[in-house]
C-alpha positions in Angstrom: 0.0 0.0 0.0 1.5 3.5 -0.6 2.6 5.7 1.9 2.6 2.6 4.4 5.7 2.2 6.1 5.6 -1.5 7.5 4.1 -4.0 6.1 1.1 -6.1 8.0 0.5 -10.1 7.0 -3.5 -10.0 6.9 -5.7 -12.1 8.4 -4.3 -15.7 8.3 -7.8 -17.0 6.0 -7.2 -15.3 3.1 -10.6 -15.1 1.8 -12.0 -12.2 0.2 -14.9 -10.4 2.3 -18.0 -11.9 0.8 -19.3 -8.4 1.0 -18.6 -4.8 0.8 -21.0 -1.8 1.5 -21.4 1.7 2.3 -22.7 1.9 5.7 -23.2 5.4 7.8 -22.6 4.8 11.1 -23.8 7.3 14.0 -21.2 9.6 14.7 -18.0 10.8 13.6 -14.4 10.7 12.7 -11.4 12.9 14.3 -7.5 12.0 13.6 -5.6 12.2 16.8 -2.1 11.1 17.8 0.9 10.2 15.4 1.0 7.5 12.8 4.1 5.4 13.0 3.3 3.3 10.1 2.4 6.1 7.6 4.9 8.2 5.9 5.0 11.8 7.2 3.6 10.5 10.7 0.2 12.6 10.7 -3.0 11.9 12.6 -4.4 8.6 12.1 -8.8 8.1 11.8 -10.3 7.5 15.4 -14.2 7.1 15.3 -16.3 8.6 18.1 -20.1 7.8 18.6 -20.9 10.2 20.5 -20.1 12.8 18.2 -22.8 14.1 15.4 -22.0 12.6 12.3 -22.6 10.3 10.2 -19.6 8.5 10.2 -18.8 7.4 6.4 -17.5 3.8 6.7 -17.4 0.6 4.9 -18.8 -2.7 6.0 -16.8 -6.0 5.1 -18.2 -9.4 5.7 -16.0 -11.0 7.1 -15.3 -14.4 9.6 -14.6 -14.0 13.1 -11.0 -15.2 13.3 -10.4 -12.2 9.9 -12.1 -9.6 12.2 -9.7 -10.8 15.4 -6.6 -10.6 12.6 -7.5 -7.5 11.4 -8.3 -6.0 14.9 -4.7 -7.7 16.2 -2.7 -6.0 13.6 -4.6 -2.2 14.2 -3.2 -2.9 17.9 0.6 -3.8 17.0 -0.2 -7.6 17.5 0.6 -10.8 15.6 -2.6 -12.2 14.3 -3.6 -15.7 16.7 -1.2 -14.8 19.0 -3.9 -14.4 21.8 -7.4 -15.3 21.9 -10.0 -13.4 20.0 -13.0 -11.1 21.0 -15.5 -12.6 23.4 -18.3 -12.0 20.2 -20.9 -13.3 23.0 -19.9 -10.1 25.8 -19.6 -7.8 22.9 -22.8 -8.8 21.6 -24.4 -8.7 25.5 -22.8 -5.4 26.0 -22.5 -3.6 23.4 -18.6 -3.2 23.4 -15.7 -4.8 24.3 -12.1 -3.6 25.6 -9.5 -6.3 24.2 -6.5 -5.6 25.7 -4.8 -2.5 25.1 -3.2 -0.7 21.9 -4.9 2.3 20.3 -7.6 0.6 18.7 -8.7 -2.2 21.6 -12.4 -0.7 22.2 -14.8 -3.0 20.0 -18.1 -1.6 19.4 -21.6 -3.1 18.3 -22.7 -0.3 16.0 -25.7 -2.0 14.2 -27.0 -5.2 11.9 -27.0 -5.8 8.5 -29.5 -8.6 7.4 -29.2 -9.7 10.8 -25.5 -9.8 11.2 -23.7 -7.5 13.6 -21.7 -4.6 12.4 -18.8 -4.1 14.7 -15.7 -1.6 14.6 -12.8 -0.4 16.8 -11.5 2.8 18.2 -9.6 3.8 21.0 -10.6 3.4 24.1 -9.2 6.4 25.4 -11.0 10.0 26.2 -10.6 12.6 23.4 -10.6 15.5 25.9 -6.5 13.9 26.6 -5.8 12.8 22.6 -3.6 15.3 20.7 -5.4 16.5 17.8 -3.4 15.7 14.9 -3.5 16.2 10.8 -3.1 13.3 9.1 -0.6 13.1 6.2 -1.4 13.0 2.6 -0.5 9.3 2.1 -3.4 8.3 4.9 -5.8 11.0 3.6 -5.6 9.3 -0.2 -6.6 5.9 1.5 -9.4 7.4 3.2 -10.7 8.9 0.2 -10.2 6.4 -2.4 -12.4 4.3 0.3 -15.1 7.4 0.0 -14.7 7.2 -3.5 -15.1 3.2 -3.7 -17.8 2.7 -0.9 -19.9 5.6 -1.8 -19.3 6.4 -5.0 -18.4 10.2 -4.0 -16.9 12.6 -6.3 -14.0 14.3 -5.2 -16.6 17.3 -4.3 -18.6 15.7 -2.1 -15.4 13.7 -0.4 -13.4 17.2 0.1 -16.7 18.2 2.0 -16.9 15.4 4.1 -12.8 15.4 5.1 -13.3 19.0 5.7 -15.7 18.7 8.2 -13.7 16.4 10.3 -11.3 17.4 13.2 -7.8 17.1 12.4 -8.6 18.3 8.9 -10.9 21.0 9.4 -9.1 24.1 9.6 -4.8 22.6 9.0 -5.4 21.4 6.1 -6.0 24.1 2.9 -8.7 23.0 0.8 -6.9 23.7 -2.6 -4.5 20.9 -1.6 -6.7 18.4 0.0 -8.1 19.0 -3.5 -5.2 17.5 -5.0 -4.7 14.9 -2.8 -7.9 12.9 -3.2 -8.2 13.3 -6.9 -4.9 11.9 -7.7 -5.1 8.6 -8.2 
């Protein structure tokens, strides 16, 4: 991937999600901290659902042991090193800390034909975070996935970045511009 300064080894099944779709989910997105796996450094995407929004995001169907691979890996871990997400307290709950790392807070945000629609975020309070730009190799991932999951022009995608803390207000319009319509 471009701009990504390590490389990750995916989830250990290989399979292809059986299905991809746009899916808003209540509240929004802010970049906080500093990426150490991005070129440039920069803010990296932390969602909040307590914030208005919606929250522009893609849904993947995926198996349990990809979601636990994919979560491991967001949190600096080796993927079935340690045992997975209790699905049955997250689902009884509503959310689920596993372990720590920045992204170790696992939400129940919804259903789709019946099957839940979970994320992660940090699990830390935003009033502490340092609020944080992301860099223009993060920023043309985020908006190629705008552009794929939502079929958004680069209009309608500058909009939605720009309204966003982190980006709103540090990064200049004009070149956010030129960031998410080069390919």
């Amino acid at each position: 991937m471009p701009g990504r300064l390590r490389r990750r080894p995916g989830a250990r099944c290989p399979r292809l999600a059986r299905d991809v779709r746009w899916y808003p989910l209540p509240g929004s997105v802010y970049f906080a901290k500093k990426a150490t796996t991005w070129e440039g450094g920069g803010g990296v995407a932390f969602y909040d659902p307590e914030r208005a929004g919606p929250a522009a995001a893609r849904a993947y169907l995926m198996a349990r042991d990809q979601f636990d691979d994919v979560l491991a890996q967001e949190n600096n871990r080796t993927p079935g090193a340690q045992p997975g997400v209790d699905f049955a307290q997250l689902l009884g709950n509503g959310s689920v800390l596993w372990g720590t790392g920045w992204y170790a807070l696992v939400l129940h945000v919804g259903d789709i034909d019946g099957r839940p629609v979970l994320t992660f975020t940090t699990s830390e309070s935003r009033a502490g975070m340092p609020i944080n730009r992301p860099e223009r190799a993060y920023l043309k991932i985020v908006a190629r996935g705008l552009a794929e999951a939502r079929g958004c022009a680069p209009e309608g995608i500058l909009s939605y970045l720009l309204g966003l803390e982190g980006i709103a207000g540090r990064w200049d319009p004009a070149k956010l511009t030129e960031v998410i319509t080069v390919s």
